[in-house]
C-alpha positions, 0 to 999 in steps of 0.5 A, spaced: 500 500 500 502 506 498 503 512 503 501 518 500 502 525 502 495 529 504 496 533 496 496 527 493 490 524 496 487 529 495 488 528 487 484 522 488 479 524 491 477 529 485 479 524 480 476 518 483 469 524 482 471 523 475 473 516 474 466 513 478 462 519 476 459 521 484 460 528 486 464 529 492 458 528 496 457 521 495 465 520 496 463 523 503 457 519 505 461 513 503 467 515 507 463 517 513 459 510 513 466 506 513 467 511 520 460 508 523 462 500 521 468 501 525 467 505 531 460 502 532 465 495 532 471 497 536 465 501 542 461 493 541 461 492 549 460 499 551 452 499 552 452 506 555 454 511 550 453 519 548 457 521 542 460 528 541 462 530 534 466 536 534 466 539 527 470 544 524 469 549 517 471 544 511 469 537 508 473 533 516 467 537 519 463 534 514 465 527 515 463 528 522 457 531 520 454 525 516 458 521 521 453 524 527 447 523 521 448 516 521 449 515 528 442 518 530 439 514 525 441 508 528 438 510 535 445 513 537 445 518 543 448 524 538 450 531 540 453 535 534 458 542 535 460 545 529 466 550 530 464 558 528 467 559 521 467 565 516 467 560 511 464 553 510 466 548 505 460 547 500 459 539 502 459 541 510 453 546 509 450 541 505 451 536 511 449 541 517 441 541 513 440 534 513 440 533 521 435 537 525 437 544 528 435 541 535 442 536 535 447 541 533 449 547 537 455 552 534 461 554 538 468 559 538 473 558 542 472 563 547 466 559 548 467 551 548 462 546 549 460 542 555 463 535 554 460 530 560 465 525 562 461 520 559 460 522 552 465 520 546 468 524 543 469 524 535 474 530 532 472 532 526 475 539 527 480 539 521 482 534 517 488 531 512 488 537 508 491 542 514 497 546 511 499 549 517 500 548 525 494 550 529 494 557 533 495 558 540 488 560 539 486 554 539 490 552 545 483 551 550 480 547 545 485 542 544 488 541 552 479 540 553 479 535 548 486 532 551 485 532 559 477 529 556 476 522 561 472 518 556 474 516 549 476 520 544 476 518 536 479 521 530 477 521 522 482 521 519 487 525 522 488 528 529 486 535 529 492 539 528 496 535 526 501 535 519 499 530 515 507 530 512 511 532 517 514 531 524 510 535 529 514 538 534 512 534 542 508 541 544 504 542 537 497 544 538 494 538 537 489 532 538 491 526 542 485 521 540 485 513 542 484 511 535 485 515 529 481 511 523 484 514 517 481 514 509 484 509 504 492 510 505 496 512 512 499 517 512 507 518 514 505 522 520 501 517 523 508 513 522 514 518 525 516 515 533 518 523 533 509 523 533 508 517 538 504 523 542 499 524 537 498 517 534 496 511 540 493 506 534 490 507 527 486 504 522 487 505 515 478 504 511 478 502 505 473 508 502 473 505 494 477 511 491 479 509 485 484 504 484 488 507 478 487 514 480 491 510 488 496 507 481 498 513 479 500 517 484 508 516 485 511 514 492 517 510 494 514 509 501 509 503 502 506 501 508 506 492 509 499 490 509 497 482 508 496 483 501 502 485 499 506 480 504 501 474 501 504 476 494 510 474 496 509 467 499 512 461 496 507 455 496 511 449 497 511 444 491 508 436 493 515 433 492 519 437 495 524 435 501 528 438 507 534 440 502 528 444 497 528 450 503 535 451 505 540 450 510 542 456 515 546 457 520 545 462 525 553 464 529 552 468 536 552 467 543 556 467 549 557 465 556 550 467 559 547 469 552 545 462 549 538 463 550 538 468 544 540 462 540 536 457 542 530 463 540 533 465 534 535 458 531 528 455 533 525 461 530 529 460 523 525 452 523 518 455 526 519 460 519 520 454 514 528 453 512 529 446 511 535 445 516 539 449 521 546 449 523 548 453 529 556 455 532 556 457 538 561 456 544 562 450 548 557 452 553 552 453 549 552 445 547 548 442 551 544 447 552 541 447 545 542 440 544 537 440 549 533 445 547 532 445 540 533 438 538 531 440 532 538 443 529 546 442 528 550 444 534 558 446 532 562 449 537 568 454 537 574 451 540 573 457 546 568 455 552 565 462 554 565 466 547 567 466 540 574 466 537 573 462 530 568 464 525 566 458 521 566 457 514 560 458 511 560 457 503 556 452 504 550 455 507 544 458 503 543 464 509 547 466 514 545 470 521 550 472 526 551 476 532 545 474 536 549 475 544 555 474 540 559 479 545 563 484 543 570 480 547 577 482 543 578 475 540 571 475 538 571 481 534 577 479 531 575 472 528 568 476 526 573 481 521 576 476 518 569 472 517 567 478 514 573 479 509 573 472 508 566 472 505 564 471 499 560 477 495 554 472 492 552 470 500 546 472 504 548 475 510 543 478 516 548 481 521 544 483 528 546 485 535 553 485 537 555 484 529 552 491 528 556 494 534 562 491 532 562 494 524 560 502 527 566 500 530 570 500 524 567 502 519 572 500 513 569 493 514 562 495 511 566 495 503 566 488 506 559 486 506 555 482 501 551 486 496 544 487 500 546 484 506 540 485 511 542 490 517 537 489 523 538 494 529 535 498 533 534 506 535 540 506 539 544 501 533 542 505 528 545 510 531 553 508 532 552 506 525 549 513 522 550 518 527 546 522 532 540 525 527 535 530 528 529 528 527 524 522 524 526 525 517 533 527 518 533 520 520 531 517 514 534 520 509 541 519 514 539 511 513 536 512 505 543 515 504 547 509 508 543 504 505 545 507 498 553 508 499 554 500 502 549 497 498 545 494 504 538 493 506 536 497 513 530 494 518 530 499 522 527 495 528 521 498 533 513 501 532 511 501 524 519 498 524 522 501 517 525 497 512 530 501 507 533 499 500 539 501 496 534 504 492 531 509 497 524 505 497 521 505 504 517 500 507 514 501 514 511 494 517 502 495 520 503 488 524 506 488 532 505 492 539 508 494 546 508 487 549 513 485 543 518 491 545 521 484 551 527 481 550 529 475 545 523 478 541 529 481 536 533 474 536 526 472 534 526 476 528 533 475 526 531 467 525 525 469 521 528 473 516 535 469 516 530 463 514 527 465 509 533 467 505 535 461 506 529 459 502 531 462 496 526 469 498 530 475 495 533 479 501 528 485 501 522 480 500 525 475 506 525 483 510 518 485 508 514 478 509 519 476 516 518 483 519 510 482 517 511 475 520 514 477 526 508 482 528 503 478 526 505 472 531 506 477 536 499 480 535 497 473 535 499 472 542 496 479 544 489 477 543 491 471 547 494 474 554 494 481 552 501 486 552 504 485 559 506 477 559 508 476 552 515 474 552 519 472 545 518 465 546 511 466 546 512 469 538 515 463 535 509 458 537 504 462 533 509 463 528 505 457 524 500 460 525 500 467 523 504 463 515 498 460 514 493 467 516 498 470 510 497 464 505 490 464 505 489 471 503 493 469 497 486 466 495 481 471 497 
C-alpha cells in the first residue's frame, strides 16, 4: 500500500469524482459510513454511550457531520458542535441541513462546549488537508479535548496535526485513542518523533479509485497482508528438507545462549529446511537440549567466540545474536567478514552491528544487500546522532545507498530501507513485543527465509510482517504485559498460514 502525502490524496479524491462519476458528496457519505462500521465495532461492549462530534469549517467537519447523521439514525445518543467559521466548505453546509437544528449547537473558542465525562468524543475539527500548525488560539480547545476522561476518536487525522511532517512534542494538537484514517496512512501517523499524537490507527478502505491510488508516485509503502501474501512461496508436493535451505545462525556467549536457542528455533518455526548453529562450548548442551531440532558446532573457546566458521556452504547466514563484543571475538568476526564471499546472504544483528560502527572500513566488506537489523540506539553508532524522524531517514536512505545494504530499522511501524531509497514501514506488532529475545526472534525469521531462496528485501518485508503478526497473535491471547519472545515463535505457524490464505481471497 502506498503512503501518500495529504496533496496527493487529495488528487484522488477529485479524480476518483471523475473516474466513478459521484460528486464529492457521495465520496463523503461513503467515507463517513466506513467511520460508523468501525467505531460502532471497536465501542461493541460499551452499552452506555453519548457521542460528541466536534466539527470544524471544511469537508473533516463534514465527515463528522454525516458521521453524527448516521449515528442518530441508528438510535445513537448524538450531540453535534460545529466550530464558528467565516467560511464553510460547500459539502459541510450541505451536511449541517440534513440533521435537525435541535442536535447541533455552534461554538468559538472563547466559548467551548460542555463535554460530560461520559460522552465520546469524535474530532472532526480539521482534517488531512491542514497546511499549517494550529494557533495558540486554539490552545483551550485542544488541552479540553486532551485532559477529556472518556474516549476520544479521530477521522482521519488528529486535529492539528501535519499530515507530512514531524510535529514538534508541544504542537497544538489532538491526542485521540484511535485515529481511523481514509484509504492510505499517512507518514505522520508513522514518525516515533509523533508517538504523542498517534496511540493506534486504522487505515478504511473508502473505494477511491484504484488507478487514480496507481498513479500517484511514492517510494514509501506501508506492509499490509496483501502485499506480504504476494510474496509467499507455496511449497511444491515433492519437495524435501534440502528444497528450503540450510542456515546457520553464529552468536552467543557465556550467559547469552538463550538468544540462540530463540533465534535458531525461530529460523525452523519460519520454514528453512535445516539449521546449523556455532556457538561456544557452553552453549552445547544447552541447545542440544533445547532445540533438538538443529546442528550444534562449537568454537574451540568455552565462554565466547574466537573462530568464525566457514560458511560457503550455507544458503543464509545470521550472526551476532549475544555474540559479545570480547577482543578475540571481534577479531575472528573481521576476518569472517573479509573472508566472505560477495554472492552470500548475510543478516548481521546485535553485537555484529556494534562491532562494524566500530570500524567502519569493514562495511566495503559486506555482501551486496546484506540485511542490517538494529535498533534506535544501533542505528545510531552506525549513522550518527540525527535530528529528527526525517533527518533520520534520509541519514539511513543515504547509508543504505553508499554500502549497498538493506536497513530494518527495528521498533513501532519498524522501517525497512533499500539501496534504492524505497521505504517500507511494517502495520503488524505492539508494546508487549518491545521484551527481550523478541529481536533474536526476528533475526531467525528473516535469516530463514533467505535461506529459502526469498530475495533479501522480500525475506525483510514478509519476516518483519511475520514477526508482528505472531506477536499480535499472542496479544489477543494474554494481552501486552506477559508476552515474552518465546511466546512469538509458537504462533509463528500460525500467523504463515493467516498470510497464505489471503493469497486466495
Amino acid at each position: 500500500m502506498k503512503i501518500l502525502k495529504a496533496a496527493q490524496v487529495q488528487e484522488v479524491d477529485c479524480q476518483t469524482l471523475i473516474a466513478q462519476r459521484i460528486s464529492s458528496l457521495e465520496l463523503m457519505e461513503r467515507a463517513s459510513e466506513e467511520v460508523v462500521k468501525a467505531v460502532l465495532r471497536d465501542l461493541s461492549q460499551k452499552k452506555e454511550r453519548t457521542f460528541s462530534l466536534l466539527c470544524g469549517g471544511g469537508n473533516n467537519g463534514g465527515d463528522g457531520l454525516v458521521i453524527a447523521r448516521l449515528l442518530l439514525s441508528m438510535g445513537e445518543k448524538v450531540k453535534v458542535h460545529i466550530l464558528k467559521s467565516a467560511r464553510y466548505s460547500s459539502d459541510n453546509v450541505a451536511n449541517q441541513s440534513k440533521i435537525d437544528n435541535t442536535y447541533i449547537s455552534f461554538f468559538d473558542l472563547d466559548n467551548i462546549p460542555y463535554l460530560s465525562d461520559k460522552e465520546i468524543i469524535i474530532d472532526c475539527i480539521f482534517g488531512v488537508g491542514l497546511s499549517r500548525p494550529l494557533s495558540t488560539e486554539y490552545r483551550l480547545l485542544v488541552d479540553r479535548i486532551n485532559a477529556h476522561p472518556n474516549l476520544v476518536l479521530s477521522v482521519d487525522m488528529p486535529s492539528g496535526l501535519l499530515a507530512d511532517h514531524v510535529n514538534e512534542s508541544a504542537a497544538i494538537a489532538v491526542k485521540p485513542d484511535k485515529i481511523y484514517t481514509f484509504q492510505t496512512p499517512k507518514m505522520a501517523l508513522l514518525l516515533p518523533d509523533n508517538h504523542h499524537f498517534t496511540r493506534e490507527f486504522e487505515v478504511l478502505d473508502i473505494g477511491l479509485d484504484k488507478n487514480a491510488l496507481d498513479s500517484q508516485v511514492s517510494h514509501s509503502y506501508y506492509i499490509d497482508e496483501a502485499l506480504v501474501a504476494s510474496l509467499v512461496k507455496m511449497r511444491t508436493r515433492y519437495s524435501h528438507k534440502g528444497s528450503f535451505g540450510h542456515v546457520v545462525l553464529i552468536g552467543g556467549s557465556y550467559g547469552k545462549i538463550g538468544a540462540m536457542s530463540l533465534c535458531c528455533l525461530a529460523a525452523m518455526k519460519a520454514g528453512c529446511g535445516l539449521c546449523t548453529v556455532y556457538v561456544p562450548r557452553c552453549g552445547y548442551i544447552c541447545l542440544q537440549t533445547a532445540v533438538p531440532e538443529v546442528m550444534v558446532l562449537t568454537d574451540p573457546e568455552e565462554e565466547l567466540i574466537s573462530i568464525f566458521p566457514t560458511v560457503n556452504s550455507f544458503s543464509a547466514v545470521g550472526v551476532g545474536m549475544g555474540m559479545g563484543q570480547e577482543s578475540k571475538t571481534k577479531t575472528a568476526f573481521f576476518e569472517f567478514l573479509q573472508s566472505l564471499s560477495p554472492s552470500s546472504k548475510l543478516v548481521l544483528d546485535a553485537d555484529a552491528l556494534n562491532l562494524v560502527a566500530s570500524r567502519r572500513e569493514v562495511l566495503s566488506c559486506l555482501p551486496f544487500h546484506t540485511i542490517m537489523t538494529p535498533h534506535p540506539k544501533e542505528l545510531e553508532r552506525l549513522i550518527g546522532k540525527w535530528s529528527n524522524d526525517i533527518d533520520k531517514i534520509e541519514k539511513v536512505k543515504e547509508f543504505s545507498s553508499l554500502y549497498q545494504v538493506i536497513v530494518l530499522v527495528k521498533g513501532a511501524n519498524s522501517m525497512i530501507v533499500n539501496p534504492n531509497g524505497h521505504l517500507y514501514f511494517n502495520s503488524t506488532g505492539n508494546p508487549g513485543m518491545a521484551t527481550g529475545g523478541s529481536g533474536d526472534v526476528l533475526t531467525g525469521i528473516i535469516t530463514s527465509l533467505l535461506g529459502q531462496g526469498y530475495e533479501p528485501m522480500d525475506a525483510v518485508v514478509l519476516g518483519v510482517y511475520l514477526h508482528g503478526a505472531a506477536g499480535d497473535r499472542v496479544m489477543d491471547e494474554i494481552g501486552e504485559e506477559g508476552l515474552v519472545a518465546s511466546d512469538i515463535i509458537l504462533q509463528l505457524s500460525p500467523a504463515m498460514q493467516e498470510i497464505k490464505r489471503h493469497r486466495f481471497l
